[in-house]
C-alpha positions in Angstrom: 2.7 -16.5 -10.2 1.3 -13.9 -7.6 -2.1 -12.5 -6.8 -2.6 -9.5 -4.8 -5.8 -8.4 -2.8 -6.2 -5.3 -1.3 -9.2 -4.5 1.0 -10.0 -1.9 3.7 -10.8 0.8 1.9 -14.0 3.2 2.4 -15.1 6.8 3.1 -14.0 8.4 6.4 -13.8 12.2 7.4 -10.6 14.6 7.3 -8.8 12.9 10.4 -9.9 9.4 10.3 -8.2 6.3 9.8 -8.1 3.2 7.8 -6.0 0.1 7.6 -5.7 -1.3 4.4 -4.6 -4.6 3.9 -3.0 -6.7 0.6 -3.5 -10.7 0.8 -0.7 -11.9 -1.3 -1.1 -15.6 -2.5 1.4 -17.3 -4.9 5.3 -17.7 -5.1 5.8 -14.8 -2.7 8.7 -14.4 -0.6 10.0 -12.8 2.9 12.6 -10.4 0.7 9.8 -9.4 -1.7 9.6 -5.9 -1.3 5.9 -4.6 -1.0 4.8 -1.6 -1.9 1.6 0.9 -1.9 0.8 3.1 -4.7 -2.1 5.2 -5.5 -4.3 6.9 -8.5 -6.9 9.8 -9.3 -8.3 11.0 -12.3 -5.7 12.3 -14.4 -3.0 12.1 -12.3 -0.2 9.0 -12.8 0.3 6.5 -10.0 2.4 7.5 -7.2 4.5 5.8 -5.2 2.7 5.5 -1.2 5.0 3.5 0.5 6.9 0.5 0.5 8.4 -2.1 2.9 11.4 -5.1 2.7 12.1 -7.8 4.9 11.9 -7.9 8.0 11.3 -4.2 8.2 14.6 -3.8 7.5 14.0 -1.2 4.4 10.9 1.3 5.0 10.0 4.3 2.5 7.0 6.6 2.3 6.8 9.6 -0.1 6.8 13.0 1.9 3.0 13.1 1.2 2.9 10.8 4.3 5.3 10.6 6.6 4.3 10.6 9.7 0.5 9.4 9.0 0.8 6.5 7.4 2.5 3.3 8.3 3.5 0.0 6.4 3.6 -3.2 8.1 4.1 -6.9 6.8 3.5 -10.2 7.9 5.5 -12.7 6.1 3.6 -15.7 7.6 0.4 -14.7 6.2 1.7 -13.1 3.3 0.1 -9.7 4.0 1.2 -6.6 4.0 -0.7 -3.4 5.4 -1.2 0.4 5.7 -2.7 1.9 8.6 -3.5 5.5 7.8 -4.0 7.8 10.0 -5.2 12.0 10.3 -6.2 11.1 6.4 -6.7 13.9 4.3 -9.1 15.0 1.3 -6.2 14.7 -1.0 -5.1 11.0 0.2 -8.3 10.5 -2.0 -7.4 7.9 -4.9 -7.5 4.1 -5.3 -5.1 2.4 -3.5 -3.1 -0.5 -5.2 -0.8 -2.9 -3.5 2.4 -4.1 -5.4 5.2 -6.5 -5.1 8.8 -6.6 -6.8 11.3 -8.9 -6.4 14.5 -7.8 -4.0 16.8 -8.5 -6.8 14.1 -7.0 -9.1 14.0 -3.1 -10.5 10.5 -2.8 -10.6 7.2 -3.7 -9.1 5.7 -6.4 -11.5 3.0 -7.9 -10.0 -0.4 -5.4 -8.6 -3.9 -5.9 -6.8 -6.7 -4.2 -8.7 -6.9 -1.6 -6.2 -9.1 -0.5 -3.4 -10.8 3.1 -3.3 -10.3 5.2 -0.6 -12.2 8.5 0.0 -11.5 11.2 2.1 -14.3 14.0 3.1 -14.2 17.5 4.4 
């Protein structure tokens, strides 16, 4: 139904940036709503950031606000997050995620991208 790709991830230093991206192929649609999340080690996912149409809806956990920033582009069916000043803790694996507009939860996920953050 729909595939998810996320790639960008890497190791950068305490102030870098990356820009992930999530290649989403299948039955997709301009009012999905896409959304990052991300894991560690013992900890559950968390909700990154997320993203309607059009731009038109925009969240991002408190975390943050103000470094990161989600972007789509409905044409290509990618949706991205540019990070910026990254920090150790924005360590984890990164997972893109789509839901439906009309939908109350994400249901369809890439298989995540690791992204690690040194002092």
């Amino acid at each position: 139904q729909v595939q998810l790709v996320e790639s960008g991830g890497g190791l950068v230093q305490a102030g870098g940036s990356l820009r992930l991206s999530c290649a989403a192929s299948g039955r997709t649609y301009g009012t999905d709503i896409m959304g990052w999340f991300r894991q560690t080690p013992g900890k559950e996912r968390e909700f990154v950031a997320a993203i309607g149409w059009a731009g038109g809806y925009i969240a991002y956990d408190d975390s943050v606000e103000g470094r990161f920033t989600i972007s789509r582009d409905n044409p290509k069916g990618t949706h991205y997050l540019q990070m910026d000043n990254l920090k150790p803790e924005d360590t984890a694996i990164y997972y893109c995620a789509l839901k439906r507009y009309s939908g109350s939860d994400y249901n369809y996920w890439g298989q995540g991208t690791q992204v690690t953050v040194s002092s």
